[in-house]
KEVO-670009 format. One record per residue (C-alpha): residue in one letter; x, y negated, z negated. Coordinates in steps of 0.25 Angstrom, whole numbers, padded with zeros to 4 digits, always signed. Layout:
# KEVO-670009
aXYZ ...
***
This chain:
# KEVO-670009
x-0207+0272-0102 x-0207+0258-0100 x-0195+0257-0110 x-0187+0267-0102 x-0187+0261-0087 x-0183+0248-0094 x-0170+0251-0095 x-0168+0259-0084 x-0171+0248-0075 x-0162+0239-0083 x-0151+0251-0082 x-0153+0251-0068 x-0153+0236-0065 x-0141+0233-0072 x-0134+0246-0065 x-0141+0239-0052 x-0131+0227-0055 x-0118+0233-0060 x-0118+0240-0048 x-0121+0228-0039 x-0109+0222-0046 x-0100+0234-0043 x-0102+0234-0027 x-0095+0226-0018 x-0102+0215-0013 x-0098+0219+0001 x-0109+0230-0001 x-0121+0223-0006 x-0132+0223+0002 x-0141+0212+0004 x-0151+0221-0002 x-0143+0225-0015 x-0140+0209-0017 x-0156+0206-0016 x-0158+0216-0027 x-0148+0210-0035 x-0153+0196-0035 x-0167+0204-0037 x-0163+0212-0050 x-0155+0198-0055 x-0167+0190-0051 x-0177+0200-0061 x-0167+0199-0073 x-0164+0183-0073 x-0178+0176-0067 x-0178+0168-0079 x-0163+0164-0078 x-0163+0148-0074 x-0152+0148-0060 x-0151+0134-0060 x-0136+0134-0062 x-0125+0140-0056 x-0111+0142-0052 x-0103+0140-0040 x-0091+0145-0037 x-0079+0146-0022 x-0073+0157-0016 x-0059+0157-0014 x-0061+0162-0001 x-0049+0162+0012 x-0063+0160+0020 x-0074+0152+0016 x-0078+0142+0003 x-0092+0141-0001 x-0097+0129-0008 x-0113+0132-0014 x-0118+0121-0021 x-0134+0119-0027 x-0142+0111-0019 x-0152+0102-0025 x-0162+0112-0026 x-0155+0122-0031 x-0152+0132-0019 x-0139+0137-0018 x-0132+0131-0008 x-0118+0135-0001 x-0110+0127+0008 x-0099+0132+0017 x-0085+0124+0018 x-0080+0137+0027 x-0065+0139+0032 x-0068+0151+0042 x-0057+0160+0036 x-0054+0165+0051 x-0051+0151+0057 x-0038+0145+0059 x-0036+0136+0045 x-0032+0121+0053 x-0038+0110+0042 x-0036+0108+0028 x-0036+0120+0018 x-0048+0125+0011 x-0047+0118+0000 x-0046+0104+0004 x-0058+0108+0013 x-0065+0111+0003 x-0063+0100-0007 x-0067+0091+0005 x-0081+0097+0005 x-0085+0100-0009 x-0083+0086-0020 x-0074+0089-0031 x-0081+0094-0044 x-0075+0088-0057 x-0070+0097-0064 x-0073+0092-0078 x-0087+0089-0076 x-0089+0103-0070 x-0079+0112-0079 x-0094+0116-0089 x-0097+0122-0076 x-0086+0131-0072 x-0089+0145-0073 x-0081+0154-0082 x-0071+0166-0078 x-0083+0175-0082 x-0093+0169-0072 x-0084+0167-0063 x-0082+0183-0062 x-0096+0184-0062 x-0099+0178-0049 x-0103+0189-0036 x-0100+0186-0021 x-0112+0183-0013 x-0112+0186+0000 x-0113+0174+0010 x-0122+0182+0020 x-0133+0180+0009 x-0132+0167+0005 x-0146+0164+0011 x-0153+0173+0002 x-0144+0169-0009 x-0146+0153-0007 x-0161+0156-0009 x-0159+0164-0024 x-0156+0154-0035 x-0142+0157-0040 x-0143+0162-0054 x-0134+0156-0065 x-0120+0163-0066 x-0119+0162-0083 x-0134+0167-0083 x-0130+0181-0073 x-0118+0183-0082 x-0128+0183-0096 x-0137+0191-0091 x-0129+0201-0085 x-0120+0203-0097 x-0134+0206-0105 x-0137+0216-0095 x-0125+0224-0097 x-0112+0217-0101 x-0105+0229-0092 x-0108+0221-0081 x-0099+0207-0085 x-0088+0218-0089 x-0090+0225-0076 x-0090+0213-0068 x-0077+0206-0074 x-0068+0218-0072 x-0072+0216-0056 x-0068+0204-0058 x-0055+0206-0065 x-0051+0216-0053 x-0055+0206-0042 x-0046+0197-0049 x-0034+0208-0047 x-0037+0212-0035 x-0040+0199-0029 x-0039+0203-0013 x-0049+0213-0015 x-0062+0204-0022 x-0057+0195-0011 x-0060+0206-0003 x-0074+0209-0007 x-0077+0196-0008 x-0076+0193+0006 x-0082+0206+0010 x-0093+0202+0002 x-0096+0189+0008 x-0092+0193+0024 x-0079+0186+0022 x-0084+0173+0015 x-0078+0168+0004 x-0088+0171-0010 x-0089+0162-0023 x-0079+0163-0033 x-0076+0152-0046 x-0068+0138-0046 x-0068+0130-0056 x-0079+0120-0054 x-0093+0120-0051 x-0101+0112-0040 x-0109+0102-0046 x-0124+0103-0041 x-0124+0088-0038 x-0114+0091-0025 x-0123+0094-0012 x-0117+0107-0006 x-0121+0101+0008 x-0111+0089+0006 x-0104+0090+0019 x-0090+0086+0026 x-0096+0075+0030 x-0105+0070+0020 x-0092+0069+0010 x-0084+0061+0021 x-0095+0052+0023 x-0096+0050+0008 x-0081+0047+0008 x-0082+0035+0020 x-0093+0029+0014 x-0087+0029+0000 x-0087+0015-0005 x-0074+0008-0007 x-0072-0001-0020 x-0075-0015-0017 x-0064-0025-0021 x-0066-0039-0024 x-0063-0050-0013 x-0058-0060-0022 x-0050-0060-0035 x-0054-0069-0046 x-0042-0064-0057 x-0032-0072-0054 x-0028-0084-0063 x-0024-0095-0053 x-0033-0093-0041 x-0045-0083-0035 x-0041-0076-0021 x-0048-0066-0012 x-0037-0055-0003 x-0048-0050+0008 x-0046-0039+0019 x-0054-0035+0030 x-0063-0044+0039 x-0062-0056+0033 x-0067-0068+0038 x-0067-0084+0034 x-0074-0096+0037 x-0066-0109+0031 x-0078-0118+0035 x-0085-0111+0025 x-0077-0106+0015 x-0079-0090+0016 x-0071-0077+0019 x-0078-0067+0020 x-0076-0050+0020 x-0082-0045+0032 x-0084-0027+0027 x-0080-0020+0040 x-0079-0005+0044 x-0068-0008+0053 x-0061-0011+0040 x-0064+0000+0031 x-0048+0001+0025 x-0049-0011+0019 x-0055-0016+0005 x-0071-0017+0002 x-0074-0031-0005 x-0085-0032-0014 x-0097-0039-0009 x-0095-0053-0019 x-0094-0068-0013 x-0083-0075-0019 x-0079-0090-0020 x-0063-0093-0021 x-0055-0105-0023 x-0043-0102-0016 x-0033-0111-0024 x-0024-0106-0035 x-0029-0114-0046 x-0044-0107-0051 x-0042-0112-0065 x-0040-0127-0061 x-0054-0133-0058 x-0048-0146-0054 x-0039-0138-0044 x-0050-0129-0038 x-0061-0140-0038 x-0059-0143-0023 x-0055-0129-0019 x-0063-0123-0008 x-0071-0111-0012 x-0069-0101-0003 x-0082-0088-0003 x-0075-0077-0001 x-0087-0063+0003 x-0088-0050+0010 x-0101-0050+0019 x-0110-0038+0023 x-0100-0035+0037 x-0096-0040+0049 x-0111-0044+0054 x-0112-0053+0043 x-0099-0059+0044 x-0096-0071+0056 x-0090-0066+0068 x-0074-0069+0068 x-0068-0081+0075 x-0053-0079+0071 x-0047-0063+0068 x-0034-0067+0062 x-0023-0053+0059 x-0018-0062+0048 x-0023-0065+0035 x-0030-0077+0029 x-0026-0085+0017 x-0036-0094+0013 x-0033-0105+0002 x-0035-0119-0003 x-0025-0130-0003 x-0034-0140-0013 x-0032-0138-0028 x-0020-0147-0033 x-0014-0146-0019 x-0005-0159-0016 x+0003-0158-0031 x+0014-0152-0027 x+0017-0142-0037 x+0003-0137-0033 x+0004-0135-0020 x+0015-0125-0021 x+0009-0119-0034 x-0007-0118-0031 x-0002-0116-0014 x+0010-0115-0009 x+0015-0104-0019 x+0003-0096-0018 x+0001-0097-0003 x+0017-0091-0002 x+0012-0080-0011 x+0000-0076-0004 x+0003-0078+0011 x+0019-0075+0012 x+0018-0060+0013 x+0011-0064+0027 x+0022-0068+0033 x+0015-0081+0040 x+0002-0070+0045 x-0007-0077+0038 x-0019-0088+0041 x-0021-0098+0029 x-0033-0105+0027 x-0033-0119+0019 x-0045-0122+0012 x-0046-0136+0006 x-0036-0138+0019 x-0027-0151+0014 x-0020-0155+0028 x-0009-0164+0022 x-0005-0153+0012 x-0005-0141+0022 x+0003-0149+0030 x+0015-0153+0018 x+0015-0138+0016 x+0014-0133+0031 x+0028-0128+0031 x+0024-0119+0020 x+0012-0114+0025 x+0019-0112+0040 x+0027-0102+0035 x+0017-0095+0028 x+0008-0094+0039 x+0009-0092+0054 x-0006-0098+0056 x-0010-0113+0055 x-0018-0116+0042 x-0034-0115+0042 x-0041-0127+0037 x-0051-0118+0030 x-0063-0126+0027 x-0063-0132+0041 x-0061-0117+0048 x-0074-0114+0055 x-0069-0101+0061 x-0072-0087+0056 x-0058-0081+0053 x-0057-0067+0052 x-0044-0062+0045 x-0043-0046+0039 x-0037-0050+0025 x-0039-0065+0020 x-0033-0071+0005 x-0040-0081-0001 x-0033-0089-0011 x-0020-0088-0012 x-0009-0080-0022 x-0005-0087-0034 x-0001-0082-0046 x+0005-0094-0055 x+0008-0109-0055 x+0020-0109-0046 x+0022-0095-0046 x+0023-0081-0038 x+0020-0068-0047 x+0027-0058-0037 x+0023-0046-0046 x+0009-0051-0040 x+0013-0050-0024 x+0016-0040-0016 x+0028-0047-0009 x+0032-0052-0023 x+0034-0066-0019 x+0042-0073-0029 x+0044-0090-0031 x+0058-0088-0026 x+0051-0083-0012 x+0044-0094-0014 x+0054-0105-0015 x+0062-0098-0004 x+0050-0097+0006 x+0048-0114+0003 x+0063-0115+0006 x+0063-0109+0017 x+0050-0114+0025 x+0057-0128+0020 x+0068-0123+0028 x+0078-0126+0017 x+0091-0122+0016 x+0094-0119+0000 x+0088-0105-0006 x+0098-0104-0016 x+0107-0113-0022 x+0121-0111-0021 x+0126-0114-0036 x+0135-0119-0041 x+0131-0130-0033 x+0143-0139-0034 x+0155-0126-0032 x+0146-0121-0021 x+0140-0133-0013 x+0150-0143-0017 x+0141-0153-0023 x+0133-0159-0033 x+0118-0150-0037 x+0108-0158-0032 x+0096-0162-0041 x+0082-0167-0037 x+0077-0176-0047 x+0060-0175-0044 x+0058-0191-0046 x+0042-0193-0049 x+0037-0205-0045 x+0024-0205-0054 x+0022-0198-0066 x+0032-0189-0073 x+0043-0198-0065 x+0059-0199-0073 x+0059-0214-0079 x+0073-0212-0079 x+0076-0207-0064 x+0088-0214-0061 x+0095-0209-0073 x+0094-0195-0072 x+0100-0195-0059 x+0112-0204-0064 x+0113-0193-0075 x+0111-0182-0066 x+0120-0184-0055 x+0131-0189-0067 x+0128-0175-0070 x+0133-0169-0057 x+0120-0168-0048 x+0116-0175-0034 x+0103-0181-0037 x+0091-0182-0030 x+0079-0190-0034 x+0066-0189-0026 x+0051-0186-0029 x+0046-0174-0020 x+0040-0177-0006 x+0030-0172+0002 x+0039-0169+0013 x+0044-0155+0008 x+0051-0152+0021 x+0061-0163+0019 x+0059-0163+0003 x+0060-0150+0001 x+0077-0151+0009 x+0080-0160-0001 x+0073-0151-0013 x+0083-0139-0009 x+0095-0145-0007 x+0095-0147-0023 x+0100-0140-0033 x+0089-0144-0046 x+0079-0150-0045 x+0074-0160-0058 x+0060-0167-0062 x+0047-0169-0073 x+0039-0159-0071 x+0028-0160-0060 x+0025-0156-0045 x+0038-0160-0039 x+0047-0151-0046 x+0038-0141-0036 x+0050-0147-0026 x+0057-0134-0033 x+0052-0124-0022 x+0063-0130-0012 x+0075-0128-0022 x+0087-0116-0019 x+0086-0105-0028 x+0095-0107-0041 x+0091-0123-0041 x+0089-0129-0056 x+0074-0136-0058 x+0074-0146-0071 x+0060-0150-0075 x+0058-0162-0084 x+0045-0156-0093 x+0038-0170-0097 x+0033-0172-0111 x+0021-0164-0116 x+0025-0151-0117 x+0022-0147-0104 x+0031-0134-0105 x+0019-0125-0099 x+0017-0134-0087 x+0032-0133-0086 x+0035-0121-0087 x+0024-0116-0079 x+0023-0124-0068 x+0041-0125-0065 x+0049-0117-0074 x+0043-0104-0072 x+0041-0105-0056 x+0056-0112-0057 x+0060-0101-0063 x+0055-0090-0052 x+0063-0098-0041 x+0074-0096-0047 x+0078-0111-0050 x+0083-0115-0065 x+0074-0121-0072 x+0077-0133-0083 x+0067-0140-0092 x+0068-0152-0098 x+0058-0158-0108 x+0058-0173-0112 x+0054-0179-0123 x+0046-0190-0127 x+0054-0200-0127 x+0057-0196-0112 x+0043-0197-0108 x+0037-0210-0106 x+0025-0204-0113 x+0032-0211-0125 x+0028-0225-0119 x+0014-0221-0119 x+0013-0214-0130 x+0016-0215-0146 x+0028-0204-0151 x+0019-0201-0162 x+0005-0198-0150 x+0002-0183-0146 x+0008-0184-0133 x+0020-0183-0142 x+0018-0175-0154 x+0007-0164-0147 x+0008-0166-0133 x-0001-0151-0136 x-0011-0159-0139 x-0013-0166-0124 x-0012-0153-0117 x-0021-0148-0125 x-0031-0158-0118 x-0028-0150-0104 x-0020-0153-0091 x-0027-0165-0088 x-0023-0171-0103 x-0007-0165-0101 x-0006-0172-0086 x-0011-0185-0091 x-0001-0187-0102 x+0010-0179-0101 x+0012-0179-0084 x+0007-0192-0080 x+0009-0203-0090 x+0023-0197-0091 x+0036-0200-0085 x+0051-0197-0091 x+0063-0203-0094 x+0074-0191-0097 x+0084-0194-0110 x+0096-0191-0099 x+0104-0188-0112 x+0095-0176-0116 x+0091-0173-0101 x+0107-0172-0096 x+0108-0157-0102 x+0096-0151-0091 x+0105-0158-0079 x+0115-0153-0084 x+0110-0138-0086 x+0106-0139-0072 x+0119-0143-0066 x+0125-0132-0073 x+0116-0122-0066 x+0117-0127-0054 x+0134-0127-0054 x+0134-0114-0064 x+0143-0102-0057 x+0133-0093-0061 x+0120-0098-0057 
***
């Protein structure tokens, strides 16, 4: 007897749910659906329902998000578009994607439910979402197992729906809407929602997270360069010269702008980092963020324009060093102002500034600052300090974004100078009528031509007006004198730098003393000549035309490995080879470089 009602209740349960399967959801009663959860709940206690999948209705109405909550319960989350309002903001979609994080689709692809399962899932009406949310979802793969070792009919069954909702599309959508009183119902995509997403995230919560979303901090300074450390702030910056410090004041007033890293940092602003004996009496400048406006000191000076702080102390009163450690560099950094700009002199040398005030006045529309005597609290919203260099006597113009070149350079000292000659007007002699002009720099201490008076017979025998003169302090009337020649001639040193006032298309001879020297030569004159677009000549004596052979036996090192002395570093090199030695030119051998300059400069196609 027992054996009999066994399967007779089992015949009657499993025709209980095939035809539960078979009528339409809009007629299933709340009654009918308890039952079902009842039977489903008898057959799977033991099933674990810990894992589940989700799945969005392509609906013209509604879009349900259902997501875990921590506990467990099933949770569903609205993002609604009322199907009978006038559609006025962004489509669905985006919507959508606004309020539900993106799932990464590699991480989540083991998760995706197959075309089987996805055909497996029922519409479930909205109206009874609250007894739903209080039943423990059971897992889709173990519904489908068991089912199949009921009766295998069922799966069968169930896919052939399937297979004519797919046909007749309009009416499943139908019934679907019917089921749910015209709410969109759950249907597959092609990625899961990861547990860890709180369904409750709302519109605002993920635009909070988005405003307070930490910016990448950049440093304040830059250390990489080879030839000088500088720092490009922008915000609320504010200096004291008196004692040395910028600072980055963080403000919310100037969100746009970059976020600094909080670091404290201490820069010589001269272009010579690698040179101890230059730096050595560099002011350090701190450069530091603080924690915000309360902890900074109140304004005293709001400039529009922005600051440029630097030294002028290193090797400053050579002449070849104040253009190639300053002058140069300061045209680099500050020209694309167009004279808005403030600079700040730390180290402030009064006599120097004023040599150079031509200079700097067309650079600058603002008096200078005397930095370490300034006791005001300047604030500016973008600050440099340190200066642009690249190289010694050079512009990089693949490094700038005006692309300055050395031939800007010249022509921007040309023309504060006020002179008259950019380009010279060659052949010289068919075009101007006259001899080309040569400037012979005469040294008067070390490095000086013994023999002065005979290159200039020999010279002008050649065809050239002569004029010998050692460089001056007063550039505004040097400089006249510099650009009305058409070469310019001397031993290597700091007054060949007079080079910056010659026209375009002048010839520059320099003299390379004996030591091998052709680095120093090459780096310091030849290359930067070269870029203004002058012709560069070298000439290299001999021993017997350096008056190092009065000091020294033919047979010492100084002769036969000069090597051998720069090897003991600059200071070694300068002793010998730059001041103990002067030169007296073999005119003989020497005549050839006058003449390959005259020729340049009366050629009909230079």
């Amino acid at each position: 007897m027992e054996s009999t009602v066994k399967p007779k209740t089992m015949v009657q349960e499993i025709s209980l749910l095939k035809s539960i399967r078979r009528i339409e959801p809009r007629n299933v009663a709340l009654g009918l659906l308890l039952g079902c959860f009842l039977v489903t709940f008898a057959y799977f206690s033991m099933t674990k329902f810990d894992t589940f999948h989700f799945f969005i209705v392509n609906s013209p109405s509604t879009e349900n998000v259902a997501t875990p909550s921590p506990s467990g319960a099933f949770v569903q989350n609205m993002v609604s578009f009322d199907s009978e309002q006038p559609d006025t903001g962004p489509s669905r979609k985006e919507n959508f994607s606004k309020d539900v994080p993106q799932i990464d689709l590699d991480n989540e692809a083991q998760n995706v439910p197959t075309d089987g399962e996805n055909r497996n899932i029922s519409s479930i009406n909205s109206n009874n979402s609250s007894i739903i949310s209080k039943i423990d979802l059971i897992s889709e793969e173990s519904v489908e197992s068991t089912v199949q070792e009921l009766d295998g009919s069922i799966i069968e069954e169930t896919k052939e729906t399937t297979d004519a909702c797919d046909k007749k599309h309009e009416l499943c959508s139908t019934r679907n809407e019917s089921a749910s009183n015209k709410t969109s119902t759950n249907t597959s995509i092609s990625a899961t929602v990861p547990p860890s997403i709180d369904s409750k995230l709302s519109d605002t919560t993920i635009e909070n997270k988005s405003k307070t979303e930490i910016k990448k901090q950049v440093p304040l300074c830059d250390l990489s360069q080879r030839r000088i450390d500088k720092c490009e702030i922008e915000g609320d910056v504010r200096i004291i010269g008196r004692n040395a410090t910028v600072m980055w004041v963080p403000s919310p007033e100037l969100d746009g702008g970059p976020d600094y890293e909080r670091k404290v940092w201490q820069i010589k602003p001269y272009p010579r980092k690698e040179d101890p004996a230059a730096m050595s009496h560099v002011r350090i400048v701190t450069v530091k963020p603080t924690d915000g406006p309360d902890d900074a000191p109140t304004c005293m000076d709001h400039r529009d324009v922005p600051a440029i702080v630097f030294s002028d102390r290193g090797y400053t009163g050579n002449y070849f060093h104040d253009f190639t450690d300053v002058l140069i560099p300061i045209f680099t950094t500050a020209r694309r102002f167009q004279g808005e700009v403030e600079f700040l002199v730390t180290d402030f040398k009064i006599y120097w500034i004023v040599k150079y005030l031509p200079i700097f006045k067309n650079l600058t529309k603002y008096d200078l600052v005397d930095f370490d005597s300034d006791e005001q609290v300047r604030c500016y919203k973008k600050a440099y300090i340190g200066l642009t260099s690249h190289d010694d006597f050079g512009i990089d113009p693949d490094r700038i974004p005006e692309r300055y070149t050395l031939v800007d350079f010249t022509r921007f000292m040309r023309t504060t100078y006020g002179l008259e000659r950019d380009i010279a007007e060659i052949p010289i002699q068919k075009t101007l009528g006259r001899k080309p002009r040569l400037m012979i720099v005469a040294r008067a201490k070390t490095r000086r031509f013994m023999n002065l008076d005979e290159i200039v017979r020999a010279a002008e025998k050649l065809g050239f007006e002569v004029v010998a003169t050692e460089a001056t302090n007063e550039l505004v009337k040097f400089s006249v004198v510099v650009n009305s020649c058409d070469a310019i001639m001397g031993v290597h040193g700091a007054g060949l730098t007079n080079m910056v006032f010659l026209p375009i298309n002048t010839v520059f001879i320099q003299i390379l003393p004996w030591g091998g020297l052709e680095w120093v030569a090459g780096n310091y004159f030849k290359r930067p000549v070269e870029k203004m677009k002058l012709k560069y000549i070298q000439y290299d004596i001999m021993p017997e035309e350096s008056t190092l052979i009065e000091e020294y036996p033919r047979n010492h090192t100084v002769f036969t490995d000069p090597a051998s002395i720069r090897r003991q570093g600059w200071n070694a090199l300068k002793e010998v080879f730059l001041d103990k030695q002067n030169v007296r030119l073999n005119m003989k051998r020497f005549r050839p470089t006058l003449k390959k300059a005259l020729k340049h400069l009366n050629s009909e196609d230079s």
